[in-house]
Backbone as JSON, one array per atom type, in Angstrom:
{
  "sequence": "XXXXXXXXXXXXXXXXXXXXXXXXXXXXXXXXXXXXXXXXXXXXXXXXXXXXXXXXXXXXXXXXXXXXXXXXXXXXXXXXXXXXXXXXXXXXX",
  "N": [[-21.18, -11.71, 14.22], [-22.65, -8.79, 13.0], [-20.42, -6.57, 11.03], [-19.86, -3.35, 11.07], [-20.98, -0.47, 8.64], [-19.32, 1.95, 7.24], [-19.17, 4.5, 5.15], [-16.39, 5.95, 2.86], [-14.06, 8.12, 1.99], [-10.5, 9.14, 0.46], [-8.02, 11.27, -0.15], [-4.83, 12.55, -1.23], [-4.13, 14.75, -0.11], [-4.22, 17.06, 2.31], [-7.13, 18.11, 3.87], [-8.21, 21.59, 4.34], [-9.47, 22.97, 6.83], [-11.41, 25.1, 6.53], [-13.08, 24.08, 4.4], [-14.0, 21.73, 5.55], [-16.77, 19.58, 6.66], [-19.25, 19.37, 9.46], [-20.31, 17.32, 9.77], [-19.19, 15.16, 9.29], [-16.23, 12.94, 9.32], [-12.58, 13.37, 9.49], [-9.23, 12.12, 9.31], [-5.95, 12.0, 9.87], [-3.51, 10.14, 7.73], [-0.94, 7.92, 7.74], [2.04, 6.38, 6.32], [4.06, 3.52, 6.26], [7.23, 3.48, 7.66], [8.41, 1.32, 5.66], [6.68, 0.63, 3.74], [5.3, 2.2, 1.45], [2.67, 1.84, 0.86], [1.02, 0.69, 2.65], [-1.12, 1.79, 5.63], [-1.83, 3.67, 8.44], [-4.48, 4.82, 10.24], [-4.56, 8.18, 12.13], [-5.64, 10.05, 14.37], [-4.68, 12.79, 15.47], [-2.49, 14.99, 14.08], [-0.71, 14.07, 11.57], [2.67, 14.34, 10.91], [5.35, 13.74, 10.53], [6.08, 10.88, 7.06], [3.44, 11.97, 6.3], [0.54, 10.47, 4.25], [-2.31, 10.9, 3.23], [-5.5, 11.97, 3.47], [-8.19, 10.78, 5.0], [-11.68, 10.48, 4.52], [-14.91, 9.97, 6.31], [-18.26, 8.96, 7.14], [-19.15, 8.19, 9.87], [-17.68, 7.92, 12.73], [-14.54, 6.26, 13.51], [-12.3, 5.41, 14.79], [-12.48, 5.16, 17.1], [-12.02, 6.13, 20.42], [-9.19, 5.34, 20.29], [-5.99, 5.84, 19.63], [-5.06, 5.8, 17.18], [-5.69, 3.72, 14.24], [-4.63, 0.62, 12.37], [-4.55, 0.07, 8.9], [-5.29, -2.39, 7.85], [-6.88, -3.4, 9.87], [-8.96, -1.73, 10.46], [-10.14, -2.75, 7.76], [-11.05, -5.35, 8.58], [-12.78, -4.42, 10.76], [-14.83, -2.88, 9.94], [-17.07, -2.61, 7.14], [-15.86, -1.55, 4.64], [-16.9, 1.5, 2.45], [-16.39, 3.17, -0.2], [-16.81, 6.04, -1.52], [-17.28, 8.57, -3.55], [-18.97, 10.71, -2.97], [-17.89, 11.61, -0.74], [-15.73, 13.03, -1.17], [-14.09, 15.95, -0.45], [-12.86, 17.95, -2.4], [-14.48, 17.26, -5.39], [-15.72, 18.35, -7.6], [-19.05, 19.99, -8.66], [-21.8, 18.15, -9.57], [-23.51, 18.9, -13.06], [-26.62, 18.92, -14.0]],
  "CA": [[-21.42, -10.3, 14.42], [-22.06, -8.21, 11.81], [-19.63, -5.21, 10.76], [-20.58, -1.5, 10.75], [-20.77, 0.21, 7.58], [-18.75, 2.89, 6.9], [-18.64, 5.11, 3.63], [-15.48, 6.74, 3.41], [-13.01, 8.37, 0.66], [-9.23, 9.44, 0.86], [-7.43, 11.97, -1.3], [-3.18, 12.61, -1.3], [-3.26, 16.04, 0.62], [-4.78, 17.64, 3.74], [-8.44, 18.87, 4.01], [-8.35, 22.74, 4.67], [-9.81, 23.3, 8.18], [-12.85, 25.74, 5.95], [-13.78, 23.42, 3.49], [-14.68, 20.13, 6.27], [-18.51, 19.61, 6.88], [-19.01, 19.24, 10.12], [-20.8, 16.0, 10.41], [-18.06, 13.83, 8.75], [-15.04, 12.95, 10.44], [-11.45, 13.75, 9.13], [-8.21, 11.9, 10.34], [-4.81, 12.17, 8.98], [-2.81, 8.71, 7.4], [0.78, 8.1, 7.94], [2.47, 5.53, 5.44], [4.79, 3.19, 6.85], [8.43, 3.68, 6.31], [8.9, 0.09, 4.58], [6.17, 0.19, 2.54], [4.13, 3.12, 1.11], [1.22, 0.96, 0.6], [0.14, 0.36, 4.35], [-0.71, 3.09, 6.81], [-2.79, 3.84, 9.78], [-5.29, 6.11, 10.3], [-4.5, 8.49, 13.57], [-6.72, 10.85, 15.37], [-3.61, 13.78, 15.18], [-2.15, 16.12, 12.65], [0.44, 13.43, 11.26], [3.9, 15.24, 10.29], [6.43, 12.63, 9.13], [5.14, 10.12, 6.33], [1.99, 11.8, 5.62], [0.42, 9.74, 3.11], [-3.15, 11.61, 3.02], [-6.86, 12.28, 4.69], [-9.13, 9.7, 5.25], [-12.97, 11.09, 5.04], [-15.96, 8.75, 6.59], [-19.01, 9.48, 7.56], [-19.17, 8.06, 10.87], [-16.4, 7.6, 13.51], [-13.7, 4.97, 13.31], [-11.45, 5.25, 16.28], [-13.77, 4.88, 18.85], [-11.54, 6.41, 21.8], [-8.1, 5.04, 20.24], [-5.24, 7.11, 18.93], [-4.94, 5.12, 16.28], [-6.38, 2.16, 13.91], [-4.05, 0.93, 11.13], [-5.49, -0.26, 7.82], [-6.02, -3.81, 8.12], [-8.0, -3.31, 10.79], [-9.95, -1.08, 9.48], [-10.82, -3.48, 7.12], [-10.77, -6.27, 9.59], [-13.97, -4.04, 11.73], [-15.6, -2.34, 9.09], [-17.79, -2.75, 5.65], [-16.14, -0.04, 3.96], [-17.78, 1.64, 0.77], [-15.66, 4.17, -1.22], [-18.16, 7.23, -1.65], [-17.37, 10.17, -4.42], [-19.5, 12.13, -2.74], [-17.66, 12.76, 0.12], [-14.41, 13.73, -1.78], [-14.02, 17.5, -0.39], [-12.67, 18.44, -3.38], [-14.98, 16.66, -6.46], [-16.91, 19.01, -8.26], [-20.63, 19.76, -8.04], [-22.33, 17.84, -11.43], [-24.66, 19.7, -13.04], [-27.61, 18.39, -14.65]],
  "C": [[-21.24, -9.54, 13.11], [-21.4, -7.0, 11.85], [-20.38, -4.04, 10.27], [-20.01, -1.09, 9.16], [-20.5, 1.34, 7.74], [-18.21, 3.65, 5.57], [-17.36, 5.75, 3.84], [-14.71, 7.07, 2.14], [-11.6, 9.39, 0.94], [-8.54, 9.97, -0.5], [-5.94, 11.86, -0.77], [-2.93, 13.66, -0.59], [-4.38, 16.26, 1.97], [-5.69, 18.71, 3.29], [-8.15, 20.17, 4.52], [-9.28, 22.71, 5.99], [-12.06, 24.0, 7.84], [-13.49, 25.24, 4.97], [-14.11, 22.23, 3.9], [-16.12, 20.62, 6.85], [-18.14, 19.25, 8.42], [-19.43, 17.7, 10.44], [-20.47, 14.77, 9.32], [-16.86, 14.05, 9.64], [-14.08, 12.86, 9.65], [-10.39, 12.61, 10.06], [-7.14, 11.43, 8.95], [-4.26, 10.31, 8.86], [-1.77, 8.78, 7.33], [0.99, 6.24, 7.04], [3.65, 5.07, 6.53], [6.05, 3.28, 6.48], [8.98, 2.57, 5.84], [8.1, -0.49, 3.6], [4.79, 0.71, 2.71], [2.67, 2.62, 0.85], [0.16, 0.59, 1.65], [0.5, 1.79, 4.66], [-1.7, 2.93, 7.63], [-3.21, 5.05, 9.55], [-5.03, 7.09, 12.05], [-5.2, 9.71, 13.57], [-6.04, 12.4, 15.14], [-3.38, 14.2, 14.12], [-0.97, 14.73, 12.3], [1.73, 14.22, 10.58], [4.39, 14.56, 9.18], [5.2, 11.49, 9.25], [3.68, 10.38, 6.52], [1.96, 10.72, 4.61], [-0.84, 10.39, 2.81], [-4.38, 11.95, 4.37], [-7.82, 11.44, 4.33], [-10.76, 11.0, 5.8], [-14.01, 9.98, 5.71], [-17.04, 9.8, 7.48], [-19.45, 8.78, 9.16], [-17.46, 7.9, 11.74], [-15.71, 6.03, 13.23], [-12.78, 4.35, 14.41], [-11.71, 4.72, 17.16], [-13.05, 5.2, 20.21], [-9.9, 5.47, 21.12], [-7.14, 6.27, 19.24], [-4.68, 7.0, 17.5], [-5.94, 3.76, 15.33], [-5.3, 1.85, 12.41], [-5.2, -0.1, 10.14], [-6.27, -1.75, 7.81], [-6.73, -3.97, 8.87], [-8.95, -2.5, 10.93], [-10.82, -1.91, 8.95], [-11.72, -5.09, 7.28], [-12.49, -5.91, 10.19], [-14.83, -3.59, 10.93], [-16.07, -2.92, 7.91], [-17.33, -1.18, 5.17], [-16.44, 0.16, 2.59], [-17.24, 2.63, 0.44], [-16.73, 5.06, -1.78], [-17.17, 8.68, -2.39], [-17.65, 10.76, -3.53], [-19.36, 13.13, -1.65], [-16.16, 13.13, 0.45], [-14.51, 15.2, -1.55], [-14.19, 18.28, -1.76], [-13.49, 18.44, -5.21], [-15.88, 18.53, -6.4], [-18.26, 18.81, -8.88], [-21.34, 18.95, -9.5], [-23.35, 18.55, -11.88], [-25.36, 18.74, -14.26], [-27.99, 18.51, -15.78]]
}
């Protein structure tokens, strides 16, 4: 079976509410507390151990409240995409 492709890119802070497109999907990452290096992606505002915001252009969850990373990587082809860093600035020509 092959795995869905998913572009996706993750910054250190929390997307502003007025600067998300609508037809990408957002979900907060929580770091584990024995080792900042793993985290899960959850569906919710994450409080304790933020770690950042996960962007992708399609869904990931699929109806769970959760997915942590390895499995992520486990279901998906993911592709690290600039372009859909909120924050990057526009290039000009």
């Amino acid at each position: 079976m092959e795995k869905e492709v998913v572009n996706y890119y993750t910054v250190k802070e929390r997307i502003p509410e007025d600067i998300r497109k609508s037809n990408l999907f957002y979900y907060d990452l929580r770091h584990y507390d024995n080792n900042i290096n793993k985290y899960c992606i959850e569906r919710d505002k994450v409080i304790v151990n933020f770690y950042g915001t996960l962007v992708t252009d399609k869904e990931v969850l699929n109806g769970r409240e959760y997915l942590n990373r390895d499995d992520f990587v486990k279901e998906k082809t993911a592709i690290r995409n600039k372009f859909l860093n909120p924050f990057r600035k526009k290039e000009h020509k």
